[in-house]
C-alpha positions as MATLAB code, in Angstrom:
seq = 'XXXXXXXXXXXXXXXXXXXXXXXXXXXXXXXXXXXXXXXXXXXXXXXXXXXXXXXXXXXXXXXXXXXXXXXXXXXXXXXXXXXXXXXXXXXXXXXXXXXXXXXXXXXXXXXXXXXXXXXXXXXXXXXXXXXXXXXXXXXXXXXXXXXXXXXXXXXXXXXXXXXXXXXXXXXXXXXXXXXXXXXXXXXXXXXXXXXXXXXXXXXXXXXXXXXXXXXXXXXXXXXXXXXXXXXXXXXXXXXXXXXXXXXXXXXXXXXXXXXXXXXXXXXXXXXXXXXXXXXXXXXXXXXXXXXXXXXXXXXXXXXXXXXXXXXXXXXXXXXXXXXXXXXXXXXXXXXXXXXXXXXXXXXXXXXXXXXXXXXXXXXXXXXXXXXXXXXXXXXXXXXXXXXXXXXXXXXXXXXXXXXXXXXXXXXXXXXXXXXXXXXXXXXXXXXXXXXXXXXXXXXXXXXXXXXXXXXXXXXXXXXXXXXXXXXXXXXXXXXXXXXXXXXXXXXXXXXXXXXXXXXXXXXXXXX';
ca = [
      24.982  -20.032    7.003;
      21.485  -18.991    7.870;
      19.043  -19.681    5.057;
      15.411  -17.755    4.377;
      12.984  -17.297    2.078;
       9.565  -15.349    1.757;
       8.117  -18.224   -0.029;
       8.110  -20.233    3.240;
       5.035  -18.084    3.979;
       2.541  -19.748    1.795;
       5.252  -23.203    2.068;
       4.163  -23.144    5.780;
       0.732  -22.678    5.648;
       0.049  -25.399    3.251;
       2.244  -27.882    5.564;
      -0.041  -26.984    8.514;
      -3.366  -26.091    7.003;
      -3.211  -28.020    3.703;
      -7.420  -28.384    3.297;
      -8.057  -24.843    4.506;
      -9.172  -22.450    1.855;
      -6.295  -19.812    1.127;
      -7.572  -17.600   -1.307;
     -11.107  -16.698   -3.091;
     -11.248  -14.929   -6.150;
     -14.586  -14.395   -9.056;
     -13.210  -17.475  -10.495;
     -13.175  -19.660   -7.464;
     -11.292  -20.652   -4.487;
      -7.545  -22.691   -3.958;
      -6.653  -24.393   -0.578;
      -3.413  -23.894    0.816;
      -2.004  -27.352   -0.451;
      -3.365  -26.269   -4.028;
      -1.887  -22.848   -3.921;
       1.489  -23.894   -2.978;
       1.427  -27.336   -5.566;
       0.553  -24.810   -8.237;
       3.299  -22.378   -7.171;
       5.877  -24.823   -7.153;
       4.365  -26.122  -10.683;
       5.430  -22.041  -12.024;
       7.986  -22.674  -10.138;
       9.699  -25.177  -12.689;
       8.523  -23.420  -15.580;
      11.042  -20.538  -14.762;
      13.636  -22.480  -14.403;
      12.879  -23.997  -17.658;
      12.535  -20.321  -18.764;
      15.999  -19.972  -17.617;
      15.369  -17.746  -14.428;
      17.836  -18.468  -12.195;
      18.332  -17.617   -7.830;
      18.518  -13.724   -7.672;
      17.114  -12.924  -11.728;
      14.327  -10.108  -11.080;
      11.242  -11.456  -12.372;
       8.372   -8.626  -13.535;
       4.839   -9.324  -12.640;
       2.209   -8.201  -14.410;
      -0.856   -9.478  -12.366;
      -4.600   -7.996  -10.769;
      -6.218   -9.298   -7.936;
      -6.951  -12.636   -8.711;
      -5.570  -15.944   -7.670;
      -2.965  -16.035  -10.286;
      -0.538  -13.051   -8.551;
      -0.284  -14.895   -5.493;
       0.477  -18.450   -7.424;
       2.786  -16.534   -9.586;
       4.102  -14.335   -6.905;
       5.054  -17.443   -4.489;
       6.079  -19.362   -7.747;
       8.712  -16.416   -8.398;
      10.051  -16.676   -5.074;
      10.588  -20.771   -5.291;
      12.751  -20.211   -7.938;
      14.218  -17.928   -6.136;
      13.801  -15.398   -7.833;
      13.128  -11.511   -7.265;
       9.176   -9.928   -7.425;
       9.133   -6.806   -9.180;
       5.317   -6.037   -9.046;
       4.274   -3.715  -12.021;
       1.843   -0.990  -11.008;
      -1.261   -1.519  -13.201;
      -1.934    1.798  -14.144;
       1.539    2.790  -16.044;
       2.253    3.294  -19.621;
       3.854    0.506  -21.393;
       6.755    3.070  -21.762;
       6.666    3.768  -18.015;
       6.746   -0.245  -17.356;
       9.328   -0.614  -20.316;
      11.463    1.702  -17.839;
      10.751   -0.590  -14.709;
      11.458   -3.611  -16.543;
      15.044   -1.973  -17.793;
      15.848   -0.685  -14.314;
      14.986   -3.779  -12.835;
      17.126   -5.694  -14.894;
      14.087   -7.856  -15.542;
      14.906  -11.514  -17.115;
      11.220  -12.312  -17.805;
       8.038  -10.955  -17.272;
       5.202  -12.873  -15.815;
       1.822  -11.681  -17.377;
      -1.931  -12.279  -17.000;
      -3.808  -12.754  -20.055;
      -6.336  -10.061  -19.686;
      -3.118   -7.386  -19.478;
      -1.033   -7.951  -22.210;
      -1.792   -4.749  -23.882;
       0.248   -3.716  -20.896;
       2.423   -5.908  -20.439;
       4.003   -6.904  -23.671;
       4.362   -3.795  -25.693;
       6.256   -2.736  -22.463;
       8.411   -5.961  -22.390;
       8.754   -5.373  -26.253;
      10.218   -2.139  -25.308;
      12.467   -2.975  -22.957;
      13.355   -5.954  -24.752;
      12.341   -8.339  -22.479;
      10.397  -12.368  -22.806;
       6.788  -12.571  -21.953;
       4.865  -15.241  -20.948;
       1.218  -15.359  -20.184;
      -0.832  -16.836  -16.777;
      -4.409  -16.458  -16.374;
      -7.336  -17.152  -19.095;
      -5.937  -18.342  -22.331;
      -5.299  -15.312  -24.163;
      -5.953  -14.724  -27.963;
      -4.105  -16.894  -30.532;
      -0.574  -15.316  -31.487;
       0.094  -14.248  -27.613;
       3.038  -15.047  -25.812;
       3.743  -18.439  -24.558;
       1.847  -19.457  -21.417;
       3.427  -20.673  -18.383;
       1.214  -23.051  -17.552;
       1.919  -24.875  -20.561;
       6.204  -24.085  -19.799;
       5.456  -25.735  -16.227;
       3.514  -29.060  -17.895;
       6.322  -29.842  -19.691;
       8.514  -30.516  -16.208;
       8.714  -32.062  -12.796;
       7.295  -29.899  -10.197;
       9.719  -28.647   -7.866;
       9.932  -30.399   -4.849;
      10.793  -27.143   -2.796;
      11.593  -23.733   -2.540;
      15.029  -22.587   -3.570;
      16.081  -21.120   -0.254;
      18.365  -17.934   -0.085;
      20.019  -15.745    2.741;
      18.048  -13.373    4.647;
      19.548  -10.255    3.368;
      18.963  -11.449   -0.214;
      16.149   -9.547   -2.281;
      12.787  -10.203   -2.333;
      10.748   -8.192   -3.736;
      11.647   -4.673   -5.792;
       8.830   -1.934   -5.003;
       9.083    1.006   -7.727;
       8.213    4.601   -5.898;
       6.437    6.962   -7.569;
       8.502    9.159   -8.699;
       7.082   12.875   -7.408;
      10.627   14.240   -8.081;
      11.691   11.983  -11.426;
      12.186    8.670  -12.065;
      10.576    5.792  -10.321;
      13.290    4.545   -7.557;
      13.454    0.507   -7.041;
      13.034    0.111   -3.035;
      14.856   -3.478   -2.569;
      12.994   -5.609    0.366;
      14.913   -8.444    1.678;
      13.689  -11.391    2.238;
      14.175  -10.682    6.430;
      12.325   -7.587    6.177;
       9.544   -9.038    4.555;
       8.746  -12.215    6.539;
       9.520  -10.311    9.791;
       6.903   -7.448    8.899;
       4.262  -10.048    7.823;
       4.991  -12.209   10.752;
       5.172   -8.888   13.615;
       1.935   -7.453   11.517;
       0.158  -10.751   12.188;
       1.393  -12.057   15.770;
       2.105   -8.865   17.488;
       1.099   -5.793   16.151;
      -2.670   -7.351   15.463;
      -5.299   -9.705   16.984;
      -5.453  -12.177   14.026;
      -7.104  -14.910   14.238;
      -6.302  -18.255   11.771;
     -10.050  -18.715   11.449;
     -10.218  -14.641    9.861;
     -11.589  -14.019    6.658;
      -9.391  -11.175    4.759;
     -10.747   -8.914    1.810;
      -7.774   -8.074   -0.269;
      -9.185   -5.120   -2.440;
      -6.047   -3.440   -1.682;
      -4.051   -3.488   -4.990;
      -1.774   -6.573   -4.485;
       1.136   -4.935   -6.753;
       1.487   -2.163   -4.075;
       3.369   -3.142   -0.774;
       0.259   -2.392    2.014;
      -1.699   -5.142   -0.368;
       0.885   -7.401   -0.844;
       2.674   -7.309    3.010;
      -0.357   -7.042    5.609;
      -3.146   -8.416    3.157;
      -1.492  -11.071    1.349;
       1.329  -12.214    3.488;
      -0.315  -11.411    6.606;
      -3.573  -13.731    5.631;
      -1.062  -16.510    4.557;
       1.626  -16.189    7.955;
      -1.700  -17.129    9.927;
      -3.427  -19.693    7.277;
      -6.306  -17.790    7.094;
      -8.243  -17.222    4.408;
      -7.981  -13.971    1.529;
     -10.868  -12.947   -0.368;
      -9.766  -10.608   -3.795;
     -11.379   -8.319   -5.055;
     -10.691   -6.880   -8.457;
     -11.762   -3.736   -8.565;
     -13.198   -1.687   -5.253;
     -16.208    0.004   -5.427;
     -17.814    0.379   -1.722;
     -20.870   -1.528   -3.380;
     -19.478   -4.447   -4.473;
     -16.719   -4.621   -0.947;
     -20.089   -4.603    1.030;
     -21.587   -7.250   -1.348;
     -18.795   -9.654   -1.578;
     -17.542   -8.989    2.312;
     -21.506  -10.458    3.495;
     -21.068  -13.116    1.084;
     -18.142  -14.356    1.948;
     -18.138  -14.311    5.746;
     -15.227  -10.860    5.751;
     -14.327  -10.003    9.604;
     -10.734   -8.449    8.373;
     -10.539   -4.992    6.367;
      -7.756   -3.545    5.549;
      -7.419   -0.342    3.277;
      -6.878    3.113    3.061;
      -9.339    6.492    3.537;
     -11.081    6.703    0.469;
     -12.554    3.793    0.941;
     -13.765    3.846    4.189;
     -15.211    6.523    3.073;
     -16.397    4.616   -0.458;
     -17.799    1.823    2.260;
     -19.609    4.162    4.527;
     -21.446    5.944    1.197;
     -22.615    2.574   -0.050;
     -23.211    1.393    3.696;
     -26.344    4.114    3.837;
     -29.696    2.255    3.489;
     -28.281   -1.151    4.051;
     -30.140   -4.286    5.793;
     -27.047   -5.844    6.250;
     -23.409   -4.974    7.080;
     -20.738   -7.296    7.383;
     -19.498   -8.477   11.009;
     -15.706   -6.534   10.919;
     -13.700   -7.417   13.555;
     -10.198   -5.753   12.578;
     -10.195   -2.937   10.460;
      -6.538   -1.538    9.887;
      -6.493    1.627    7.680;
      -2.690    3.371    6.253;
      -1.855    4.785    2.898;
      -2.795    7.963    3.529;
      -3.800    9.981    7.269;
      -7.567    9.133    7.974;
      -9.815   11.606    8.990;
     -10.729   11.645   12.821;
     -14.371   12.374   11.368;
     -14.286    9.479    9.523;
     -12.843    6.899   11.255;
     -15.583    8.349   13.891;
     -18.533    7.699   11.525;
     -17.028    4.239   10.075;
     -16.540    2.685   13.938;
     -20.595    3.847   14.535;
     -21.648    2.408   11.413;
     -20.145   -1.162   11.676;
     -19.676   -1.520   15.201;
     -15.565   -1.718   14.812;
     -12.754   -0.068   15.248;
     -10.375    1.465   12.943;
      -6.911    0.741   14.005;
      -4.878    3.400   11.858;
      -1.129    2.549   10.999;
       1.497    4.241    9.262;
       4.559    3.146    6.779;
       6.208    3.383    3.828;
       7.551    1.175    0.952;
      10.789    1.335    2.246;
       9.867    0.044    5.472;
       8.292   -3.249    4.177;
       5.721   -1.186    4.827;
       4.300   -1.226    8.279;
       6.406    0.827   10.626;
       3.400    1.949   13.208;
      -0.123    0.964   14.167;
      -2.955    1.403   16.902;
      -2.191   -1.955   18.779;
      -4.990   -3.309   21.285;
      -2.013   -4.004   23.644;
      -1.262   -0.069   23.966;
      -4.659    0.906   23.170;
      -5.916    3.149   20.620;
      -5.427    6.754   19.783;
      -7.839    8.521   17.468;
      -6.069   11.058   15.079;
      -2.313    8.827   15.923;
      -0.914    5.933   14.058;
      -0.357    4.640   17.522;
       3.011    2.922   18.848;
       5.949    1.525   17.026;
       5.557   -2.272   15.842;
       8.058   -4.860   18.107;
      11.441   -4.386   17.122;
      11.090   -1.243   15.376;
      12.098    2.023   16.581;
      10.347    5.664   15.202;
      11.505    8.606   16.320;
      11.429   12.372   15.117;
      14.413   14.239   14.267;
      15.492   17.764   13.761;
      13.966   17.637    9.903;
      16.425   20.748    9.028;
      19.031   18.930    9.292;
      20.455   16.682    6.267;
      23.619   15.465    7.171;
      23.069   13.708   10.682;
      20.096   12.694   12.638;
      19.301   15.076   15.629;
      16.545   13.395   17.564;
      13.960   15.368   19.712;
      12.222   15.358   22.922;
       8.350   14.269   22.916;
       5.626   16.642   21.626;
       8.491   18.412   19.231;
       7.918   18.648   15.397;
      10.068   17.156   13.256;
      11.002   14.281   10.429;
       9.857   11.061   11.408;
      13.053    8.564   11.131;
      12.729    4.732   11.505;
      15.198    1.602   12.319;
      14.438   -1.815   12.734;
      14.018   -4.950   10.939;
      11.849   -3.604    8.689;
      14.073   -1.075    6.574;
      14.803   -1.842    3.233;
      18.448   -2.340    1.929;
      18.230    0.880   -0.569;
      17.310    2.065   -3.701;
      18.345   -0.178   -6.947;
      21.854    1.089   -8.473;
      21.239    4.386   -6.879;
      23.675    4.952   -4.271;
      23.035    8.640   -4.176;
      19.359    8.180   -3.090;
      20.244    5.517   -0.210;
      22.714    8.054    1.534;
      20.305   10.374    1.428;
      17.608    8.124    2.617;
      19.506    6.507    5.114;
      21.349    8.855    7.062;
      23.337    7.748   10.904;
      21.454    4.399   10.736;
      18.027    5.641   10.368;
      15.537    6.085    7.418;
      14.361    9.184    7.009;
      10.860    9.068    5.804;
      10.514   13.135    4.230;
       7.183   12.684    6.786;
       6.759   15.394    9.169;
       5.268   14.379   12.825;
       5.549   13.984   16.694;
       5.998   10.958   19.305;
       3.985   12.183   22.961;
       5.308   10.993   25.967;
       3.213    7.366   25.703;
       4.910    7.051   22.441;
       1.682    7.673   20.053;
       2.848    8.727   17.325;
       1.063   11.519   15.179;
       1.687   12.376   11.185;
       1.444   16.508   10.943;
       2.413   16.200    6.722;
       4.721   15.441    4.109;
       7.623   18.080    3.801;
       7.340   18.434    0.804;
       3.029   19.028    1.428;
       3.350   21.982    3.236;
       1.961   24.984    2.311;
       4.294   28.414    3.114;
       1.744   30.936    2.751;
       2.775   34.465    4.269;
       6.392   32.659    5.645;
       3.795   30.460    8.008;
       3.473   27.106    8.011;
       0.354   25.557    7.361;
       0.263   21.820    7.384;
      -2.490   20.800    4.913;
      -3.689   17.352    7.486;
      -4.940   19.771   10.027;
      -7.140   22.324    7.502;
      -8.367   18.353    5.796;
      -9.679   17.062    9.743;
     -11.451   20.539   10.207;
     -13.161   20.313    6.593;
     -13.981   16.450    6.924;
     -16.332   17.544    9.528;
     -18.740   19.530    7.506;
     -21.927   17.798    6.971;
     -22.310   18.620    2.745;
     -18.234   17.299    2.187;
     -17.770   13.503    1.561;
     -13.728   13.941    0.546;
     -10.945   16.557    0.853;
      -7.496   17.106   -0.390;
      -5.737   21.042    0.533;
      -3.018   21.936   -1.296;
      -1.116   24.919   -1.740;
      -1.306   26.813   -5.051;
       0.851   29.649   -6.381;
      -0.577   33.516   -5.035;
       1.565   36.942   -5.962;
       1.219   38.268   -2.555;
       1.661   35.586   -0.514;
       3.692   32.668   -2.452;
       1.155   30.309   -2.244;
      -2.547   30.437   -1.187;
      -4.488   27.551    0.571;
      -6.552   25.975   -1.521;
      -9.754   23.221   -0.955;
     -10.453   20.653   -3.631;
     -14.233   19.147   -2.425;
     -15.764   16.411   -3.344;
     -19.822   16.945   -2.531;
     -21.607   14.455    0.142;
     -24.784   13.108   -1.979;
     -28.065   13.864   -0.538;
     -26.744   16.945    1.592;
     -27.791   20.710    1.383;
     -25.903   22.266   -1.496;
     -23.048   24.956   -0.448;
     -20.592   27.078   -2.485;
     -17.644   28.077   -2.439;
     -18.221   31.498   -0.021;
     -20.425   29.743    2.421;
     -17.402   26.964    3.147;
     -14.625   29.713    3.741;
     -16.683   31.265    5.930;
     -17.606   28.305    7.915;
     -13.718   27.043    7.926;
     -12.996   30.853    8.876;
     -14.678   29.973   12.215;
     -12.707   26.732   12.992;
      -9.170   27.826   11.876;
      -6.643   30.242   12.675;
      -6.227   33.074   10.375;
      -3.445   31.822    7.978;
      -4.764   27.978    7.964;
      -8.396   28.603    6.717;
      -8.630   28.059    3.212;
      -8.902   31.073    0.569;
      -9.961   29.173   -2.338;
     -12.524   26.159   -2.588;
     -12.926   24.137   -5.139;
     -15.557   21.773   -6.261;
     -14.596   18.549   -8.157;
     -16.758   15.182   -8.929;
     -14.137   13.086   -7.885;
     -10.736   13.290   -7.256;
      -7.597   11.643   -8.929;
      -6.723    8.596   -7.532;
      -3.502    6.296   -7.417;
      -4.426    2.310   -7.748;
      -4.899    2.320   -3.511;
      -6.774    4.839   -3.839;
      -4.104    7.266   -2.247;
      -5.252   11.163   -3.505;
      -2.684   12.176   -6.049;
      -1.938   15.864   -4.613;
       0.812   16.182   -7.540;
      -2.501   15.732  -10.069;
      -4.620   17.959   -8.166;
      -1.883   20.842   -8.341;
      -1.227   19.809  -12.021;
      -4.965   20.105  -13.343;
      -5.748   23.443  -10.890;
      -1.745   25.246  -11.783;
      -1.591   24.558  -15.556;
];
């Protein structure tokens, strides 16, 4: 029987680069053979916890050394990740934990006020990692793993066991549990790394992408430690302190999503000195032609844009220097993967199309996950003939670039057309006075919804209003795309990658 195990990811790269550095954080820096000793040290303490091979384990961690030493440590015991998004409610976590079927939950110090009223809730044991946290807290595992012999290795398991448990979330009700084997995640870190990407072992990786959420966690995280090189964490993003910390420490690898390239480019203005980027991959969310236009002027780079999904481990497409790249495309399918676009009408059966059709972007390959947790009704529908159906909309041209029109479930019916909010966003990212822009539709009498603008003001520019921007867009768009309303907002919401949160924006300008 075949054995595997995502933990053989950071098990490797201490074995071959044990002095390197692996990972930099505000507190300081581990090497490989330190990360993986310390891992295997947590390691023991579950066990003593009484997690056993295949218990979900809840983790409760920010970007700092201790999620990737708890993280791996979880996965020696061979146990299952569930990464906690930081910004829930305890009650929303208590419901994670409970659908999880969560044995423990893994904790840093600095958020209990998260973490354990949520693991009170669901009835779950705490312990803590991190700084020492107040007297009266939950036991620390640290002190568990003292107490016991190291573990000499990683508990291996079989490659379709689970990994890691990403929660969705949950546009239309409850968070869904995406289950990642252990295959699909060491292939997608590995094909992310070796094929899809020129990385380098000697690259220096900022991880400001949220490590709990999977584009963080797969091509930061994993990727970094599949090559041995090294990841630099940052805590919180602000394009100031990126630029700060990515000239400090040496950063030639980038990897995030549009807001902030855009967030890097604002704080970029002025600057002396930029840091040296030699791969910058951007997903999450479609990035602005105009954008990733300015961004490769301003630091000498290019923007290789990509394109997956949770459920695909995540990384299903990219811009690959072996196919070349595509501005305004998430380029070709990574090896082994196959994306193609089906007739999106059509529920029951996959109905592929020729190239340059519209449709619903479908994906197979190593890289699918094995379905939602105890939902049964939500994998059918998800995974329909063999293929995943992603609910994007898009088309595949004849060189097999592949281009993302919308989400289905974005697009605005205004009149009984079409309009896909993507295209009205890459007309309006070109105005000189707009530094960020989400369209979404929003209820009208006459014609069931209107097209609406939310902006987000370029500092320093000429002032406009509202009347001076639909007239402008009247000029670029056709006569049911341009937008009828505009408004003007000083930021807008954000998810913890810094995706736009269209379901707030429609929330605060519908109720």
């Amino acid at each position: 029987m075949s054995t595997l195990s995502l933990a053989a990811v950071l098990a490797e790269a201490a074995r071959r680069h044990p002095a390197k550095t692996a990972v930099v954080d505000a507190f300081g820096r581990e090497t490989y053979a330190d990360l993986w000793r310390q891992a295997l040290a947590y390691a023991a303490g579950l066990r003593e916890l009484g997690v056993q091979p295949g218990d979900a384990v809840a983790l409760v961690a920010p970007n700092v050394t201790d999620f990737p030493r708890a993280y791996y440590g979880i996965l020696a015991a061979g146990g299952v990740v569930v990464p906690v998004h930081l910004l829930l409610t305890p009650s929303e976590a208590a419901y994670v934990l409970r659908d999880s079927g969560a044995k423990l939950v893994v904790c840093h110090s600095g958020l209990l006020a998260l973490g354990a009223p949520a693991a009170a809730e669901a009835g779950v044991p705490v312990v803590s990692v991190g700084p020492r946290p107040d007297e009266g807290g939950p036991e620390r595992l640290e002190q568990v793993s003292a107490r016991v012999a190291a573990l000499r290795s990683y508990e291996s398991r079989r490659p379709d066991d689970p990994a890691v448990i990403f929660y969705t979330s949950g546009t239309t009700g409850k968070p869904k549990g995406a289950v990642l084997t252990h295959f699909n995640l060491v292939m997608n870190a590995t094909v992310n790394t070796f094929d899809a990407n020129d990385a380098k072992q000697s690259d220096v990786v900022l991880g400001c992408l949220p490590l709990f959420h999977t584009f963080g966690q797969t091509v930061g995280m994993n990727g970094a430690f599949r090559i041995g090189a090294t990841l630099v964490l940052l805590a919180r993003f602000t394009g100031e302190a990126a630029l700060d910390l990515m000239v400090r420490e040496k950063v030639d690898v980038f990897h995030g999503v549009p807001t902030m390239y855009i967030g890097l480019l604002e704080a970029a203005a002025g600057r002396a000195e930029l840091p040296q980027l030699r791969i910058c991959i951007s997903g999450g969310a479609s990035l602005p032609v105009a954008v990733l236009e300015r961004f490769n002027a301003a630091f000498g780079t290019t923007v290789y844009e990509g394109y997956g999904l949770s459920e695909t481990s995540p990384s299903a497409t990219t811009n690959q220097p072996h196919f070349g790249v595509r501005a305004g495309t998430v380029g070709h399918a990574l090896w082994g993967v196959e994306v193609e676009i089906a007739r999106a009408e059509l529920d029951e059966r996959i109905e592929l199309l020729g190239p340059g059709e519209l449709g619903e972007i479908v994906i197979r390959g190593h890289n699918v996950f094995a379905g939602y947790l105890g939902n049964p009704d939500a994998t059918e529908q998800a995974l329909v003939d063999g293929w995943f159906r992603t609910g994007d909309l898009g088309t595949k041209d004849a060189e097999g670039f592949v281009s993302i029109v919308d989400r289905k479930k974005d697009i605005v019916i205004r009149g009984g057309f079409n309009v896909y909010p993507r295209e009205v966003e890459e007309v309006l990212a070109r105005h000189p006075s707009i530094e960020l822009v989400s369209v979404i539709g929003v209820p009208d009498d006459v014609h069931g919804e209107e097209i609406c603008a939310v902006v987000v003001l370029r500092p320093g520019t000429d002032p406009v209003d509202e009347a001076a921007l639909i007239t402008w867009s009247r000029d670029q768009l056709g006569k049911h795309k341009y937008p009828r309303q505009v408004r003007f907002l000083p930021e807008l919401p954000m998810g913890p990658s810094h995706k736009i949160l269209k379901r707030e924006l429609r929330r605060m300008l519908t109720d």
